[in-house]
C-alpha positions in Angstrom: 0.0 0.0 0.0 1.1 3.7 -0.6 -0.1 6.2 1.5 0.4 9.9 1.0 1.6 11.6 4.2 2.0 15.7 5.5 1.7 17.6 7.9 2.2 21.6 9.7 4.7 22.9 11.3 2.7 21.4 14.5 2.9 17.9 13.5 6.6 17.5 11.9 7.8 15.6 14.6 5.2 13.2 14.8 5.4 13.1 11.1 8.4 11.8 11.3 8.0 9.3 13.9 5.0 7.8 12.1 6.9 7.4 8.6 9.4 5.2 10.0 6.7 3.4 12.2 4.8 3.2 8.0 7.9 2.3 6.7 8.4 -0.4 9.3 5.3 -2.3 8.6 5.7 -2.1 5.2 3.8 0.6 3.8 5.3 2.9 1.0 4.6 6.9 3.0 5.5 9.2 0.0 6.0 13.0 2.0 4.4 15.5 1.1 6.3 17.7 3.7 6.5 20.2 5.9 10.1 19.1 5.9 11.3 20.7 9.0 9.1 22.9 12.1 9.3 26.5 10.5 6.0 27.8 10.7 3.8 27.3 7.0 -0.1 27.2 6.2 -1.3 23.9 7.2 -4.0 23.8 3.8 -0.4 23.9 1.3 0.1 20.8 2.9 -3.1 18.5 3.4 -3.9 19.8 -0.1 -1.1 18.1 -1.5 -2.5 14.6 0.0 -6.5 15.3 -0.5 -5.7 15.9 -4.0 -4.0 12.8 -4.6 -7.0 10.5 -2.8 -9.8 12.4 -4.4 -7.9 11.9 -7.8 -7.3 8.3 -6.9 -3.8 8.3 -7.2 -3.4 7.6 -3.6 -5.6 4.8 -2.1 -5.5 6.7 1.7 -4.0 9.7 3.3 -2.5 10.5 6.5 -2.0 14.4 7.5 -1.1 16.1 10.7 -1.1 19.7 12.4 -1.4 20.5 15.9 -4.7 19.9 16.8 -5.8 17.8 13.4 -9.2 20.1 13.1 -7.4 22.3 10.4 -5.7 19.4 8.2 -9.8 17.4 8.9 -11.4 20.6 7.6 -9.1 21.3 4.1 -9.3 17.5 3.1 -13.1 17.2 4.0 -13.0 19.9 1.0 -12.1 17.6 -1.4 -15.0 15.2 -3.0 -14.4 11.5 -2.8 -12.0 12.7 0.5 -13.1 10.9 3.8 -11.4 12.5 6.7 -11.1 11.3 9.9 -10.0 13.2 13.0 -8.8 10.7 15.4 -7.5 10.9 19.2 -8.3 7.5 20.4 -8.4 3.5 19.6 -12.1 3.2 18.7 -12.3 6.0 16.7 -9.6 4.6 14.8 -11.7 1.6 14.2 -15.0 3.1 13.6 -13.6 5.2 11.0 -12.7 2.3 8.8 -15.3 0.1 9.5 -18.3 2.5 9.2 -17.0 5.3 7.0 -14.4 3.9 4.9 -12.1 7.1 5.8 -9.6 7.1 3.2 -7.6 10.0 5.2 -6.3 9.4 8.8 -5.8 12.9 10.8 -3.8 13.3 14.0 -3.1 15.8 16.2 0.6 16.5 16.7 0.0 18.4 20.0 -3.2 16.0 21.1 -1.6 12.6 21.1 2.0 11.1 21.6 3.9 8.7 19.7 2.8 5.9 21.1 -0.7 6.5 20.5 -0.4 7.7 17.1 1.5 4.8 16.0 -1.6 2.4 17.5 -4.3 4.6 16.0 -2.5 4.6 12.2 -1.6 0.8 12.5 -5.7 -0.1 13.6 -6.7 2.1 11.1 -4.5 0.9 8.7 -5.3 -2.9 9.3 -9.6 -2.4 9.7 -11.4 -2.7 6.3 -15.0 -1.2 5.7 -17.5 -3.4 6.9 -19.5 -2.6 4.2 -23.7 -3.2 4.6 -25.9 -0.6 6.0 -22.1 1.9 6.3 -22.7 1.7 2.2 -25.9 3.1 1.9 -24.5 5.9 4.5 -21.9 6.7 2.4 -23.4 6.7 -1.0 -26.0 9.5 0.7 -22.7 11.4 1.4 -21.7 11.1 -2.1 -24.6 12.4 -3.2 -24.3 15.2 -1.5 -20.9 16.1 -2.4 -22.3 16.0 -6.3 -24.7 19.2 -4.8 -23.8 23.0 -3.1 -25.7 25.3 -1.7 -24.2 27.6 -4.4 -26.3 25.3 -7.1 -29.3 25.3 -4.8 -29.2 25.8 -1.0 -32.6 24.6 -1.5 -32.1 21.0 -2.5 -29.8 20.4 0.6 
């Protein structure tokens, strides 16, 4: 599996701890960057990932800032793009199994090392359960073909 991997400023070093951890189990992380902890816009970043799974070109995604709701709100942007914000264990789980989220986000200065590597190797190894999470998700689909620009009235 490839997965497509950035982050903030706020999530560099945890970043880097979770590539090796990816690398380690076998999975090909291609970074995306930030490439060091100078300050930089958070959306430069996730974009660079959401892109790439929306497209297709990446089968999941893995981003992290400080608190994860920035990187969770640019990749929700993105249609096809199911991102999860994730602090715990069951989350992890529930994401896969229920949502199908095809992009995992962490935050750098929420949860340690330790944690993170748990959450990402759960979330990694849980497939979608399929079933009634299908006809859940195909609703959500739908709506991603609509915007209240078209017609806030048919949301």
């Amino acid at each position: 599996m490839q997965i497509g991997i950035a982050c903030d400023h706020g999530g560099f070093a945890l970043k880097e701890e979770l590539k090796a951890f990816l690398q380690s189990m076998g999975v090909d992380a291609v970074d995306f960057g930030s490439f060091d902890e100078v300050s930089v816009d958070y959306p430069d970043f996730g974009t660079q990932v959401a892109e790439r799974v929306s497209r297709g070109e990446l089968e999941r995604g893995l981003l992290i800032c400080g608190t994860g709701i920035g990187m969770s709100i640019v990749a929700n942007k993105f249609s096809g793009v199911r991102a999860a914000l994730v602090n715990e264990l069951y989350s992890a789980r529930c994401s896969r199994e229920h949502n199908d989220a095809n992009i995992l986000v962490l935050g750098g200065r929420v949860i340690g090392p330790g944690l993170a590597r748990e959450i990402v190797r759960i979330w990694l190894e849980t497939p979608f359960s399929g079933g009634r999470h299908e006809r859940r998700l195909e609703k959500i689909a739908a709506l991603e073909k609509k915007t209240v620009r078209d017609d806030p009235k048919k949301l």
